[in-house]
KOLZAKOL-417003 format. One record per residue (C-alpha): residue in one letter; x, y, z. Coordinates in pm, 1 decimal, decimal comma. Example, Ala and Ser with C-alpha at 12.3 -4.5 7.8 and 13.67 -1.06 7.14 Angstrom:
BEGIN
ATOM  rest        c1        c2        c3
ATOM     a    1230,0    -450,0     780,0
ATOM     s    1367,0    -106,0     714,0
end
This chain:
BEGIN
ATOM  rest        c1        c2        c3
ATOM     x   13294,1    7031,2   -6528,6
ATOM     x   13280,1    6778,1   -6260,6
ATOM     x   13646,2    6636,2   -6259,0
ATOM     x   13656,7    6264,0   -6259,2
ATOM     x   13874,1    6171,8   -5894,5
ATOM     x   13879,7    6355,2   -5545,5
ATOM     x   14149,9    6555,5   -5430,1
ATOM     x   14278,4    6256,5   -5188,1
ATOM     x   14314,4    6091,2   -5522,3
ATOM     x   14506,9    6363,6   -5680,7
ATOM     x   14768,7    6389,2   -5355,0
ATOM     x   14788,5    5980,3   -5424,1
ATOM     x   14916,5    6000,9   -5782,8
ATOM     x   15179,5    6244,7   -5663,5
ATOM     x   15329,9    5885,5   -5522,0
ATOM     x   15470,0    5662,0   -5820,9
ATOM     x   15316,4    5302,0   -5751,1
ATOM     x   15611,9    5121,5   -5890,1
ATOM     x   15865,4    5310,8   -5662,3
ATOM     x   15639,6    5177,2   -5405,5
ATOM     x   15567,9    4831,1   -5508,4
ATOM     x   15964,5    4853,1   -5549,9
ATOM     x   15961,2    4921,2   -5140,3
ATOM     x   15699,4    4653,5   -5089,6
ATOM     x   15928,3    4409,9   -5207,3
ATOM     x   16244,0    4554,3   -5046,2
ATOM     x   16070,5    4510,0   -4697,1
ATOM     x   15888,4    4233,9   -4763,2
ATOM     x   15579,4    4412,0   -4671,7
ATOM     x   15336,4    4173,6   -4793,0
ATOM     x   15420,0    3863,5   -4568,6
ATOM     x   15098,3    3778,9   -4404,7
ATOM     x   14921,8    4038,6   -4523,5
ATOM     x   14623,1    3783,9   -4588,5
ATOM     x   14482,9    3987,5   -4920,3
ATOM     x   14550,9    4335,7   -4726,2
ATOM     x   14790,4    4530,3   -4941,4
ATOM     x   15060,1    4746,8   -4846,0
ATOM     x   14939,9    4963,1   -5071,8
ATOM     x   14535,0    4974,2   -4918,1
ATOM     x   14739,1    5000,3   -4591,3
ATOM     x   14908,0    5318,9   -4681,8
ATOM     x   14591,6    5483,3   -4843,0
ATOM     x   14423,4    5430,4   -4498,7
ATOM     x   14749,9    5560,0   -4330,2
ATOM     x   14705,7    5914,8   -4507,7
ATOM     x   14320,0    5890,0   -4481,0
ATOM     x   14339,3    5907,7   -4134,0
ATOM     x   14587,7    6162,8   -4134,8
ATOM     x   14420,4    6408,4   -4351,1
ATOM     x   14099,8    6327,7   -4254,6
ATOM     x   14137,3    6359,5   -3882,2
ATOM     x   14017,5    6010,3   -3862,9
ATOM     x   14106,1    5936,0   -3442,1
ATOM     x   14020,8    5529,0   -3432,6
ATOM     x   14024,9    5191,2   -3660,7
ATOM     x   13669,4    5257,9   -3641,7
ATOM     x   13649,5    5603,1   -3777,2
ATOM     x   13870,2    5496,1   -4076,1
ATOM     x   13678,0    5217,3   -4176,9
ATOM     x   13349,0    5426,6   -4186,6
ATOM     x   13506,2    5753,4   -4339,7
ATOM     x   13654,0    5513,7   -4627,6
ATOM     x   13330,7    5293,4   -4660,8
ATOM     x   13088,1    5624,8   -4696,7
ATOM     x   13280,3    5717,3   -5008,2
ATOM     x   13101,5    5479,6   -5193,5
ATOM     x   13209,3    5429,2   -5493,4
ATOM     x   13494,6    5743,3   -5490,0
ATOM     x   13720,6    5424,2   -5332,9
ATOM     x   13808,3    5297,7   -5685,6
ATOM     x   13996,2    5644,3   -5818,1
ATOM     x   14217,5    5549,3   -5473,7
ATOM     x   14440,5    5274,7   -5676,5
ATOM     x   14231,5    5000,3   -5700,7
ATOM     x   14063,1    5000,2   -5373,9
ATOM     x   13709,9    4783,3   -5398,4
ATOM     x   13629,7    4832,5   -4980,2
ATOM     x   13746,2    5002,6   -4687,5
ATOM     x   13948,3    4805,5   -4443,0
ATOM     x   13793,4    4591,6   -4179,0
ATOM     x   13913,5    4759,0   -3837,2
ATOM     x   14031,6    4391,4   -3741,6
ATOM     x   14265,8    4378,0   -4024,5
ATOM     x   14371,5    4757,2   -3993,9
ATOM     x   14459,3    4678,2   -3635,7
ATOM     x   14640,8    4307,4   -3774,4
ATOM     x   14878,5    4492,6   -4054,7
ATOM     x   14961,1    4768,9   -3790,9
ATOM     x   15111,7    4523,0   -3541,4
ATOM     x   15246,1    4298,8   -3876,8
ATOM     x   15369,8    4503,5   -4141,4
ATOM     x   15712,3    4686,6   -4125,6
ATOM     x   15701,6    5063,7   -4039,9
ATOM     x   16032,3    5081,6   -4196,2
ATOM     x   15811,4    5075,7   -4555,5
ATOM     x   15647,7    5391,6   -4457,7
ATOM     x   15976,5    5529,4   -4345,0
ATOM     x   16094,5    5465,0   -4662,6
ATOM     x   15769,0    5677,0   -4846,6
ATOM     x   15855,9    5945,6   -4671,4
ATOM     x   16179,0    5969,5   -4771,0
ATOM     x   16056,4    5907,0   -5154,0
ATOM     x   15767,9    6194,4   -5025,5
ATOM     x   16087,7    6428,7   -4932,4
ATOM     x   16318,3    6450,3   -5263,3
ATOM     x   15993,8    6557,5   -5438,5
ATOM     x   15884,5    6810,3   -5191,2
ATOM     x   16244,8    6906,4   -5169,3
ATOM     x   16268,6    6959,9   -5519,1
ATOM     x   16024,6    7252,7   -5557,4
ATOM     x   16157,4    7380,2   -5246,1
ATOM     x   16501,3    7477,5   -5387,4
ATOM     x   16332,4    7732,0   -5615,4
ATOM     x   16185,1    7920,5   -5314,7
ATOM     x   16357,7    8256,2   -5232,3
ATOM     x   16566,6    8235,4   -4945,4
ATOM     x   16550,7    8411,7   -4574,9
ATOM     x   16947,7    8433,8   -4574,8
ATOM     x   17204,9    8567,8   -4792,9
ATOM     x   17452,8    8289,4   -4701,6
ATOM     x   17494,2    8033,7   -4925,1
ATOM     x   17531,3    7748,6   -4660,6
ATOM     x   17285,6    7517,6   -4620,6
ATOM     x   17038,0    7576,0   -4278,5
ATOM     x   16975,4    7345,9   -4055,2
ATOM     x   16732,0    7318,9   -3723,6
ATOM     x   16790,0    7035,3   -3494,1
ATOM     x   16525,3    6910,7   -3218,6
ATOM     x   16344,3    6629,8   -3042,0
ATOM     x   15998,9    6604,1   -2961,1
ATOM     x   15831,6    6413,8   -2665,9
ATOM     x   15488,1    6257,0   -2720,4
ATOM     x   15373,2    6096,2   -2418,1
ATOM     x   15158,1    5749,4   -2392,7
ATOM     x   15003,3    5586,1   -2122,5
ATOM     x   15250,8    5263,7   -1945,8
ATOM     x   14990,0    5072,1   -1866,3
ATOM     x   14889,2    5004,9   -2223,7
ATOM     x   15236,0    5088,6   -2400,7
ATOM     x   15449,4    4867,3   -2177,2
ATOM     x   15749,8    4902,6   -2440,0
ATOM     x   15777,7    5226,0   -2429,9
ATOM     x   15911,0    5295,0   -2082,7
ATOM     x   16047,8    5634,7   -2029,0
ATOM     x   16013,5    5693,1   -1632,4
ATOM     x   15912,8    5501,8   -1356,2
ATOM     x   15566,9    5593,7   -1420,5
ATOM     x   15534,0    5702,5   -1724,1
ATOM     x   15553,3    5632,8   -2078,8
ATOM     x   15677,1    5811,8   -2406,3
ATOM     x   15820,8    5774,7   -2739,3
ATOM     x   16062,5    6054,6   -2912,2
ATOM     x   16061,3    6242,3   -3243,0
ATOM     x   16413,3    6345,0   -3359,8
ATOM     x   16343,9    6553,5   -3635,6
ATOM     x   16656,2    6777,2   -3853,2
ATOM     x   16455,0    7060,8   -4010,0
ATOM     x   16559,4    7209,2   -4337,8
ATOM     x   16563,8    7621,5   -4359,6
ATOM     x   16476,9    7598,4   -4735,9
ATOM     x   16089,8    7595,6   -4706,4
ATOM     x   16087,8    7448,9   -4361,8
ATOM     x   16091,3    7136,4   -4449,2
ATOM     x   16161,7    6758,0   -4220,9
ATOM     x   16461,9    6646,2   -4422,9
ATOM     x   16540,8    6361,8   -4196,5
ATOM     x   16371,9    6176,8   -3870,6
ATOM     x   16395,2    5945,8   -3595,9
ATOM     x   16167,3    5753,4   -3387,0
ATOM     x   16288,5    5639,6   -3042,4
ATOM     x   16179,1    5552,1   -2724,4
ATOM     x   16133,7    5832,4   -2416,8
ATOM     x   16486,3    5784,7   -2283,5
ATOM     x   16703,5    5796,1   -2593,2
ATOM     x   16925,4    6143,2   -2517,4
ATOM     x   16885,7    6408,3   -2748,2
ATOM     x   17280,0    6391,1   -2836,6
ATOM     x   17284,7    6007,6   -2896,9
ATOM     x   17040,1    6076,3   -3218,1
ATOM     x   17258,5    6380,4   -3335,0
ATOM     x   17554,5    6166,4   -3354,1
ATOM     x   17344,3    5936,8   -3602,0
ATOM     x   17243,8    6304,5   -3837,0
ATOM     x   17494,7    6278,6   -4149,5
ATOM     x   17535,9    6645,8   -4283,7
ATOM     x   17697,8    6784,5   -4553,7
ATOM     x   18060,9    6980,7   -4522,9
ATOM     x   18000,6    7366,2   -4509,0
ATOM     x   17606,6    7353,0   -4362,6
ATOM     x   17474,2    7512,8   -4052,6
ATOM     x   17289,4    7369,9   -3756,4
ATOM     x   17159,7    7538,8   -3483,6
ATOM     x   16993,3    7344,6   -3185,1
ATOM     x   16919,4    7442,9   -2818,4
ATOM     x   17121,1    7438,6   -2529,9
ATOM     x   17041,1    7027,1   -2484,8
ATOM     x   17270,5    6931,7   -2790,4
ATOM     x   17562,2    7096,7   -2594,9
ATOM     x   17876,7    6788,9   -2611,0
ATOM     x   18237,9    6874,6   -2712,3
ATOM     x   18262,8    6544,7   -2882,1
ATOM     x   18033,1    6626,2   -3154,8
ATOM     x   18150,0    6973,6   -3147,2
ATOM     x   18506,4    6862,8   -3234,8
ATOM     x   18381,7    6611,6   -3501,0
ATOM     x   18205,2    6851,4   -3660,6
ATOM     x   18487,3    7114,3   -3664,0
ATOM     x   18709,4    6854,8   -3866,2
ATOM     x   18440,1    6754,8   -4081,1
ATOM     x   18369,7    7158,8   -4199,0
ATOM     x   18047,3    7112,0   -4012,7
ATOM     x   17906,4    7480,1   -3854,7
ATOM     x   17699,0    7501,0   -3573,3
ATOM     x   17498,6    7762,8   -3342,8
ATOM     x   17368,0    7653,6   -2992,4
ATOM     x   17341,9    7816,9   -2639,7
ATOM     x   17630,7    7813,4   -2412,5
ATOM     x   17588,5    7662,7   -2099,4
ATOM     x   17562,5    7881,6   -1791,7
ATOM     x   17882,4    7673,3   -1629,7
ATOM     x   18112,3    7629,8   -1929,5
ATOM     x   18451,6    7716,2   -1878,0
ATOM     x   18670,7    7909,8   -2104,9
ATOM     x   18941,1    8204,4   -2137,5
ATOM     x   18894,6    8452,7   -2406,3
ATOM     x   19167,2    8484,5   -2706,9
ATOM     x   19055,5    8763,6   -2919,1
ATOM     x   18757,1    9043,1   -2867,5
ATOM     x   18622,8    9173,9   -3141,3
ATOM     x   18431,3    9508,9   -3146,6
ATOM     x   18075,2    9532,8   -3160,1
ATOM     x   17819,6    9832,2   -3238,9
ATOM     x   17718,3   10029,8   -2976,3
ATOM     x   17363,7   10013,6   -2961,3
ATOM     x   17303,5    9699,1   -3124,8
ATOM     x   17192,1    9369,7   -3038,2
ATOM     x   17518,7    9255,7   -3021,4
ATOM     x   17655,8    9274,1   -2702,2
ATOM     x   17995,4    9094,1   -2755,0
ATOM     x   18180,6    8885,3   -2993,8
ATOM     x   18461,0    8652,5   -2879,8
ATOM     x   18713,3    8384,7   -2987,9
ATOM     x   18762,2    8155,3   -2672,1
ATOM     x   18905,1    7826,0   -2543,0
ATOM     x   18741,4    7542,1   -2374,9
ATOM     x   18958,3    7565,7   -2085,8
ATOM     x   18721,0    7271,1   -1846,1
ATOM     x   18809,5    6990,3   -1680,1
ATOM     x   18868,2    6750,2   -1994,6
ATOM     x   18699,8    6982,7   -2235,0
ATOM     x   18998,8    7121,3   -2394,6
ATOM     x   19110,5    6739,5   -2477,8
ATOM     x   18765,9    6668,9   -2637,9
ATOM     x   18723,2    6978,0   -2787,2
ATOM     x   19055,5    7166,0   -2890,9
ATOM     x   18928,3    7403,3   -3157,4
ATOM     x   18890,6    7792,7   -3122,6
ATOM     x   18533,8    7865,7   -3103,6
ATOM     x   18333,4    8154,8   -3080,9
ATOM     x   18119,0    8346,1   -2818,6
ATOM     x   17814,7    8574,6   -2952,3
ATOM     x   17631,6    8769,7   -2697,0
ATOM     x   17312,5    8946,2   -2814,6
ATOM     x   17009,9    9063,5   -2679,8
ATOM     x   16663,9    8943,3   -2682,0
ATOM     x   16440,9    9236,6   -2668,3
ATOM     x   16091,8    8974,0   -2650,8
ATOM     x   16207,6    8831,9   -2356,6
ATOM     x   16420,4    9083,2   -2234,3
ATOM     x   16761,0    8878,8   -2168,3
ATOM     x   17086,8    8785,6   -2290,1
ATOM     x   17160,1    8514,9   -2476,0
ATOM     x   17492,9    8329,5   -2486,7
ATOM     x   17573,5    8197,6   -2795,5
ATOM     x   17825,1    7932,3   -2884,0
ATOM     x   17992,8    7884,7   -3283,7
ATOM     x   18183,6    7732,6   -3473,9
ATOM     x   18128,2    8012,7   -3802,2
ATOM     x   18407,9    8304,7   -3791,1
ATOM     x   18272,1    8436,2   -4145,7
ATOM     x   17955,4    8567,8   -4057,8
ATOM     x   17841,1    8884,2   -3882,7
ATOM     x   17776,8    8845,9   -3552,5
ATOM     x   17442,8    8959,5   -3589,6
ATOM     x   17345,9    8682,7   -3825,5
ATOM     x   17508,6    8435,2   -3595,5
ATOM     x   17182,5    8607,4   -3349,2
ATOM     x   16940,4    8593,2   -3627,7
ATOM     x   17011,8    8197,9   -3711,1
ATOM     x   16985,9    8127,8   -3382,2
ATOM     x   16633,0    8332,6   -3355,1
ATOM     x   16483,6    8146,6   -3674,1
ATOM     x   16561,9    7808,6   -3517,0
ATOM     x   16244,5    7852,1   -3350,0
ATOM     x   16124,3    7708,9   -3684,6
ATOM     x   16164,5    7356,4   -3596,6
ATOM     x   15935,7    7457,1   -3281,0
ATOM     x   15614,4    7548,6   -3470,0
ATOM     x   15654,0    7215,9   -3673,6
ATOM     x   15604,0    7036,5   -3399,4
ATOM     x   15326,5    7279,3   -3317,2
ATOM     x   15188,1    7231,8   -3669,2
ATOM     x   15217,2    6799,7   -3662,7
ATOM     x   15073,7    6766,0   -3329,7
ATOM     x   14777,7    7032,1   -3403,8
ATOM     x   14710,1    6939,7   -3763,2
ATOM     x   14781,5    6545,0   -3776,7
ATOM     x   14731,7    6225,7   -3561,3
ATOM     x   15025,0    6186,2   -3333,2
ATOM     x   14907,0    6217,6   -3000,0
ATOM     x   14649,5    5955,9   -3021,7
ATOM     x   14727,3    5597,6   -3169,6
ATOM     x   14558,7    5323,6   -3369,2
ATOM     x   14751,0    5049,2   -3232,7
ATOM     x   14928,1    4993,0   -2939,1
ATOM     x   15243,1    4825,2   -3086,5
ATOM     x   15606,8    5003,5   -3141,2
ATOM     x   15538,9    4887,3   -3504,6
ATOM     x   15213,4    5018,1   -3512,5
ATOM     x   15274,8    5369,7   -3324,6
ATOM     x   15567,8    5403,9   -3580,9
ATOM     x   15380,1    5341,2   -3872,6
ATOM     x   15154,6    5618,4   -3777,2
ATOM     x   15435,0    5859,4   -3689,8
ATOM     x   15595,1    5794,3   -4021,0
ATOM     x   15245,4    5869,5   -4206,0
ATOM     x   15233,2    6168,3   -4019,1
ATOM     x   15533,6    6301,7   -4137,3
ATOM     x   15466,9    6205,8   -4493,9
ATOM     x   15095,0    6373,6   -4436,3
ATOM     x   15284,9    6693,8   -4342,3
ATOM     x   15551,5    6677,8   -4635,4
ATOM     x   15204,8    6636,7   -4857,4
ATOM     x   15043,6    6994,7   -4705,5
ATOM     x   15367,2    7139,2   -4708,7
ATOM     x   15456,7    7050,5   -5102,6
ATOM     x   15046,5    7190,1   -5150,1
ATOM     x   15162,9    7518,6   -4958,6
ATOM     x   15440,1    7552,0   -5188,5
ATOM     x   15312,0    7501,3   -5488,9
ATOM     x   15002,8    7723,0   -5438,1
ATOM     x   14944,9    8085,6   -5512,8
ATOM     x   14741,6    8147,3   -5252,1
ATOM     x   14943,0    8190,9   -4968,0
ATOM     x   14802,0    7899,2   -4709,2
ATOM     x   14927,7    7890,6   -4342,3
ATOM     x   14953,7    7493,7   -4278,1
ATOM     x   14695,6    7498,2   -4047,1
ATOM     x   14384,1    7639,2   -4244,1
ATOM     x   14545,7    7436,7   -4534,2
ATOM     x   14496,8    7108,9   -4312,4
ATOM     x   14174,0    7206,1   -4197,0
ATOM     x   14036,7    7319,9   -4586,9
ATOM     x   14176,4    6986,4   -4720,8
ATOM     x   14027,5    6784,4   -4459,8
ATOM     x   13696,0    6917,7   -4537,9
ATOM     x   13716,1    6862,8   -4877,8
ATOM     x   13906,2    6553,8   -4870,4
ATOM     x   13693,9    6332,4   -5134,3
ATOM     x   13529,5    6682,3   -5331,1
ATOM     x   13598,1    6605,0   -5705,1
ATOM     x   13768,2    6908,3   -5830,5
ATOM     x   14110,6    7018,0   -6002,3
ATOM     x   14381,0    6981,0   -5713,1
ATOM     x   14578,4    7273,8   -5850,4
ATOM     x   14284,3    7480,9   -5916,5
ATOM     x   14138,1    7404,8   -5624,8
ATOM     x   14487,4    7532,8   -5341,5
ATOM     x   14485,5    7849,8   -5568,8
ATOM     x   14119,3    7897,4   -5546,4
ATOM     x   13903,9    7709,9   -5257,6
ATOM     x   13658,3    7939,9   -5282,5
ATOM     x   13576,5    7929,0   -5619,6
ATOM     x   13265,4    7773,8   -5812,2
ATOM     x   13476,6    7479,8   -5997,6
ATOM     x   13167,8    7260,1   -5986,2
ATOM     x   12913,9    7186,5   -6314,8
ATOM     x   12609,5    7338,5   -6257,7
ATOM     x   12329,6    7103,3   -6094,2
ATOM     x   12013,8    7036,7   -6363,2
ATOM     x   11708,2    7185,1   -6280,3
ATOM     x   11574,3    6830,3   -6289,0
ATOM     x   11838,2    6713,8   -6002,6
ATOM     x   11709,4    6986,9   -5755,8
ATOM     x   11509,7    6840,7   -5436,6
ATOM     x   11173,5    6989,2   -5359,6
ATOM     x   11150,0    7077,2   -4993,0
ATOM     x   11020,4    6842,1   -4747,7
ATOM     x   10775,8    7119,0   -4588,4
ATOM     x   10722,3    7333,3   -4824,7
ATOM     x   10580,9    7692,3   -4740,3
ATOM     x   10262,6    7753,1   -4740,6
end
């Protein structure tokens, strides 16, 4: 049986329309919008994310070849002019969107905290990163990040529990990575682990007296003395374990606490890595292995820019180049609550690249991410069946 709306329309309904009308009015999202909707605005937002729509242009035809399949969207009679996709981009607040995806995350979040666990610790993980996506100066004058060049950031805080974006920020090219860390609020007792970039005593001592853990890299000219050694396993990839002192010009004074220094070896790229803690509890071996699985928060990135529209823009505005970023992230939270819920066993990008292709295919979403494959569709009347144009002779 032929199910009566399309998948996109399925992943829609997952959003409740009066927590988002509730935004609309919050924001004010509908000042000017000269019969445009905020919510026709989104719809096109995650059509051209999960289509792989790449221009105004492509999003108006994609939507207006549906045909009639536009009506199961919410109410949607046309697709968007590319005049007045371009006009709400540059008009309407990208904080709305930012606000979806947080509404997009508790529900994701939700069916992630039933997922099994890679670590027996009870703290919560976090991964910590930035992302630079370049643009062109010449066009994106705002967005200045060199003398010649141009580029907005993606500060993204990456949660262990099914690998999910649990908070964000958009910024321009020369915002430093530690300036948006300062602005992360985490809970007492969780672990972050972040490269060797995040490295400032500051936040290392705020975090200490807030019960705050983290792992990073030491850097190659820190200065410190060693308090206690601990013994290690011969053999293993633990090469030492230390307490130490910030003993630096000035360091001591902004950070006075008793941290610790984890040595191990990396056997892929056949060095040592320096590692710098906060966490006395654990083995020093899983202090190694958090630090390893932070490399999470690096295939994201690989997964958004491959998978979703956030290297190329539809409008050339910070409002509009944020409103895209935030849909992208909400696209993403959309494939990655599908890849959790499904039986199958999806990596993100054949799940992107199946759902794109099936986008507006009226089945049963449910069925359909445990079963792509399968023949969900009524069987077409003998009546219904073409006769070849050249038939053989």
């Amino acid at each position: 049986m032929i199910k009566a709306a399309s998948l996109f329309s399925q992943v829609l309904s997952l959003i409740s329309r009066t927590a988002f009308e509730a935004l609309v009015r919050k924001h004010n999202a509908e000042k000017h919008a000269k019969g445009f909707t905020s919510w026709c605005h989104w719809v096109a937002l995650l059509f051209s994310q999960l289509a792989g729509a790449d221009s105004l242009r492509e999003i108006w035809g994609g939507m207006a070849s549906c045909g009639g399949k536009l009506c199961h969207l919410g109410g949607i009679k046309k697709a968007p002019p590319k005049s007045t996709l371009s006009y709400a981009g540059k008009r309407r607040p990208s904080a709305l969107f930012e606000d979806m995806f947080y509404q997009m995350l508790g529900e994701a979040q939700e069916l992630a905290r039933g997922k099994k666990r890679k670590f027996r610790f009870k703290n919560p993980l976090y991964s910590l990163d930035s992302s630079t996506i370049p643009l062109c100066l010449e066009i994106f004058d705002w967005a200045r990040y060199k003398r010649a060049k141009g580029a907005v950031k993606l500060h993204l805080l990456l949660n262990h529990q099914g690998y999910l974006p649990c908070w964000a920020y958009i910024s321009d090219g020369k915002t430093g990575d530690i300036t948006a860390a300062r602005l992360v609020s985490l809970p007492a007792g969780a672990i972050v682990v972040m490269d060797r970039g995040y490295n400032d005593y500051i936040l290392f001592s705020d975090w200490c007296t807030r019960g705050v853990f983290f792992v990073t890299r030491l850097k190659d000219n820190a200065v410190y003395e060693v308090v206690e050694s601990r013994e290690v396993l011969a053999g293993g990839v633990v090469l030492s374990d230390q307490t130490i002192r910030l003993t630096g010009a000035k360091a001591e004074d902004k950070c006075p606490h008793l941290l610790r220094r984890v040595v191990v070896w990396d056997e892929k790229n056949q060095r040592e890595l320096v590692l710098l803690t906060n966490q006395f509890k654990l083995a020093s071996a899983t202090i190694g292995a958090i630090y390893k699985d932070r490399w999470q928060i690096e295939l994201f990135f690989k997964a958004l820019k491959q998978n979703l529209k956030v290297k190329s823009f539809l409008g050339i505005s910070e409002n509009a180049v944020k409103c895209q970023l935030w849909s992208a992230l909400t696209a993403i939270l959309i494939l990655k609550y599908l890849q959790l819920k499904s039986q199958l066993g999806w990596s993100l990008s054949h799940l992107a690249a199946m759902f794109r292709m099936n986008l507006m295919v009226y089945e049963d979403l449910w069925s359909w991410i445990d079963d792509p494959y399968g023949h969900h569709h009524a069987e077409t009347p003998p009546e219904a069946i073409q006769r070849p144009l050249f038939p053989i002779a």
